[in-house]
C-alpha positions as CSV (number, residue, x, y, z in Angstrom):
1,X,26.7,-37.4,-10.2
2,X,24.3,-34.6,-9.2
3,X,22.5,-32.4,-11.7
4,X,23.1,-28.4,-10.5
5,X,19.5,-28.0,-12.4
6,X,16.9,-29.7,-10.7
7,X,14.1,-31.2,-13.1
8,X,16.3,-31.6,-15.8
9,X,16.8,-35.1,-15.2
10,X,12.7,-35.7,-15.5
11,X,11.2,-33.5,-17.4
12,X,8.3,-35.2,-17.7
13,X,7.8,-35.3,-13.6
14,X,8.6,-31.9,-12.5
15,X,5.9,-32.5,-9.3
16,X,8.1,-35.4,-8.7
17,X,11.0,-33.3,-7.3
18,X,10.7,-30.6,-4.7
19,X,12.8,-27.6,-5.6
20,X,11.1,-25.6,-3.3
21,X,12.6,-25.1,0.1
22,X,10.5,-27.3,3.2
23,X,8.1,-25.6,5.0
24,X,9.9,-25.4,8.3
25,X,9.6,-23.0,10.9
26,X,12.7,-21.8,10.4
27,X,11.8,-20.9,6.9
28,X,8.2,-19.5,7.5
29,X,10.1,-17.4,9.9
30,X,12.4,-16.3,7.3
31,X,9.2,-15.6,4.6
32,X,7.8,-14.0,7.8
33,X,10.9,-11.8,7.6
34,X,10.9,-11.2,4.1
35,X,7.0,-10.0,3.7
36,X,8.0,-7.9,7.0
37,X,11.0,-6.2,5.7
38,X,9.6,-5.4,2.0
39,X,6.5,-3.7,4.1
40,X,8.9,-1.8,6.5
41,X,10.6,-0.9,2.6
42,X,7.6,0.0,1.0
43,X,5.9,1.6,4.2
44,X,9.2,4.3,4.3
45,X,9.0,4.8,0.4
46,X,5.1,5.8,0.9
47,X,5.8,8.0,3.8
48,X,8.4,9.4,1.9
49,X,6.0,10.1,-0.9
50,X,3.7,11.5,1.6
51,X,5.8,13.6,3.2
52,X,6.9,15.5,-0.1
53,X,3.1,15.8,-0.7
54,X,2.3,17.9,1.7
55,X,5.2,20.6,0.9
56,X,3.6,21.0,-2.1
57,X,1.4,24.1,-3.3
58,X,-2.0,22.8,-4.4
59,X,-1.5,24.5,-7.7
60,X,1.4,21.5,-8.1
61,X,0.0,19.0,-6.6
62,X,-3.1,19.7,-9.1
63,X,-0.6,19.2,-12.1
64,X,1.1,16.3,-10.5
65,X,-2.0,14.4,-10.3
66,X,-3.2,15.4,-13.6
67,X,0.2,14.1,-15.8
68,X,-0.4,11.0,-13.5
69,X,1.9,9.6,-10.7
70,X,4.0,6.4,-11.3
71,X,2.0,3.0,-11.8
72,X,4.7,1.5,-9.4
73,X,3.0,4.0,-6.5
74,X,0.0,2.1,-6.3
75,X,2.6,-1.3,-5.7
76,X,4.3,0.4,-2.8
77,X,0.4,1.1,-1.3
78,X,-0.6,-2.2,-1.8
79,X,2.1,-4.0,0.0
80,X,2.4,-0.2,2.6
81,X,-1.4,-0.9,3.5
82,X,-2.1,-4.1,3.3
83,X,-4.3,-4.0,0.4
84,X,-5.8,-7.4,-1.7
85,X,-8.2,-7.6,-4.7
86,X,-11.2,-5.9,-3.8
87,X,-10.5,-3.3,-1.4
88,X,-7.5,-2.7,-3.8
89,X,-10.1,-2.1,-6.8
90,X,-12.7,-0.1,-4.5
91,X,-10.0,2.5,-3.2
92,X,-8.7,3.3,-7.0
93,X,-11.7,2.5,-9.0
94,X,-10.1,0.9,-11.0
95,X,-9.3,-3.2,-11.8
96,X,-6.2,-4.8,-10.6
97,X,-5.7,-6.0,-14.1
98,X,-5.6,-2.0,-15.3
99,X,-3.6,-1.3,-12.3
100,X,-1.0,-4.3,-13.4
101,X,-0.9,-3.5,-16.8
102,X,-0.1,0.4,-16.3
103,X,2.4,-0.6,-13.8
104,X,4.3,-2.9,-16.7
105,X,4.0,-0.7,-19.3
106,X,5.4,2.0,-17.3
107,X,2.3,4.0,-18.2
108,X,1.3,7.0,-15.5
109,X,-1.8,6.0,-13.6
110,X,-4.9,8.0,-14.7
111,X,-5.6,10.8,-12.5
112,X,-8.6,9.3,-10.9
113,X,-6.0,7.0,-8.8
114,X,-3.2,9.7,-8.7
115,X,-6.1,12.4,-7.1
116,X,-6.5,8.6,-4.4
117,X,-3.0,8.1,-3.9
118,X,-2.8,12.2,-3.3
119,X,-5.9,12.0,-0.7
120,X,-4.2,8.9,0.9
121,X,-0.5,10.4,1.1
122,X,-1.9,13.7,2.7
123,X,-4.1,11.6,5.5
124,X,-1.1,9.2,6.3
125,X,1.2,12.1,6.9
126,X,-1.3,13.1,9.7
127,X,-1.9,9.9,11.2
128,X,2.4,10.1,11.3
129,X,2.1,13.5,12.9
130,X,-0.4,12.2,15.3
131,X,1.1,8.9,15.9
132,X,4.8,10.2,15.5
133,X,5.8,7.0,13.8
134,X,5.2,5.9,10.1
135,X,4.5,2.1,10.3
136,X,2.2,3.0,13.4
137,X,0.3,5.0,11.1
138,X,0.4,2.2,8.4
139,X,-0.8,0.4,10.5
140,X,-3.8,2.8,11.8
141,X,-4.9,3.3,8.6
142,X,-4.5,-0.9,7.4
143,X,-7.2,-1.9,10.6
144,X,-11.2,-1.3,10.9
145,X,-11.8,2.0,13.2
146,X,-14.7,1.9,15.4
147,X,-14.7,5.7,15.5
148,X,-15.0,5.4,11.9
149,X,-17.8,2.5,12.0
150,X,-15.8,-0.3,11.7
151,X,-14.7,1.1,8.3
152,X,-10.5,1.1,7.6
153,X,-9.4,4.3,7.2
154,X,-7.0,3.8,4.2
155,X,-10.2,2.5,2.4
156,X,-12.2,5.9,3.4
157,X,-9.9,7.9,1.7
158,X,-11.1,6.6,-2.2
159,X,-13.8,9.5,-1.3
160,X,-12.9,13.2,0.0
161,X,-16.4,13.0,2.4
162,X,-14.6,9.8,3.6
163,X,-10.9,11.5,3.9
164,X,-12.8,14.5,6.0
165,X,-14.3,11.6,8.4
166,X,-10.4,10.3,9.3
167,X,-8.9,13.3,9.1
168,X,-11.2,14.4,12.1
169,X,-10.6,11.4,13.8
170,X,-7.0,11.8,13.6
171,X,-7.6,15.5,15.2
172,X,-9.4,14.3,17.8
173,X,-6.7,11.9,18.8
174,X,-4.2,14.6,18.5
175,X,-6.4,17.0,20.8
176,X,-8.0,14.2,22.7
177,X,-11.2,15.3,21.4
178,X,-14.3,13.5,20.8
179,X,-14.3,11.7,17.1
């Protein structure tokens, strides 16, 4: 007789039996997949957020960013760009921990990230235009730039001097300009 739970049978030795499915190629693939196809989700839902940005006047977008966007926002960024610990912290001045907690509580993020996430949302939309294809731009703005000294250009953005410097790169790709 089989226990459907597994564990139950020894408590005390949890270790002792793996629920966890093998590490097989097959299944890395499948993770592989996974990771791949929430990015792809949250890579759309950003662009979608982007997008609507941009049709925005500024006097809106001003109030917007004052009552605070949605904590889960800075989520779909994260897994959209790529983003871990401390370029996560240095691009919304804020602590992941903060960034969590918000995102639990269902609290708006301050407006220090929202006024981010705005700069970031406007810059990606270009890099789409440019690039005419949203997880190519994801991608763009995820990887160091050498016309940007070997800086990422998501990570630029958490300044508007910084958000200038990859906007005009993205022009200059557009118009095949010099950066």
């Amino acid at each position: 007789m089989t226990d459907p739970i597994p564990g139950r049978l020894y408590p005390r030795f949890p270790l002792l039996i793996h629920t966890e499915p093998m590490n097989t190629p097959t299944t890395a693939r499948r993770q592989l997949n996974k990771k791949g196809e929430l990015r792809d989700a949250a890579i759309a839902a950003f662009s979608d957020f982007s997008a609507n940005r941009v049709l925005l006047k500024d006097s809106e977008r001003l109030l917007q960013i004052k009552a605070g966007f949605s904590a889960q926002l800075f989520q779909v960024a994260r897994i959209a760009f790529d983003l871990h610990g401390r370029s996560l912290e240095m691009l919304f001045n804020a602590s992941i921990s903060t960034l969590k907690r918000r995102s639990r509580e269902q609290r708006p993020l301050n407006s220090v990230v929202s006024e981010r996430l705005d700069r970031v949302a406007v810059v990606c939309h270009l890099a789409e235009q440019v690039l005419q294809n949203r997880n190519m731009a994801a991608c763009w703005m995820s990887k160091p730039n050498k016309a940007l000294g070997g800086d990422t250009p998501v990570l630029l953005c958490g300044t508007e001097i910084g958000g200038n410097q990859v906007r005009r790169v993205l022009q200059a790709l557009e118009w095949g300009g010099p950066a």
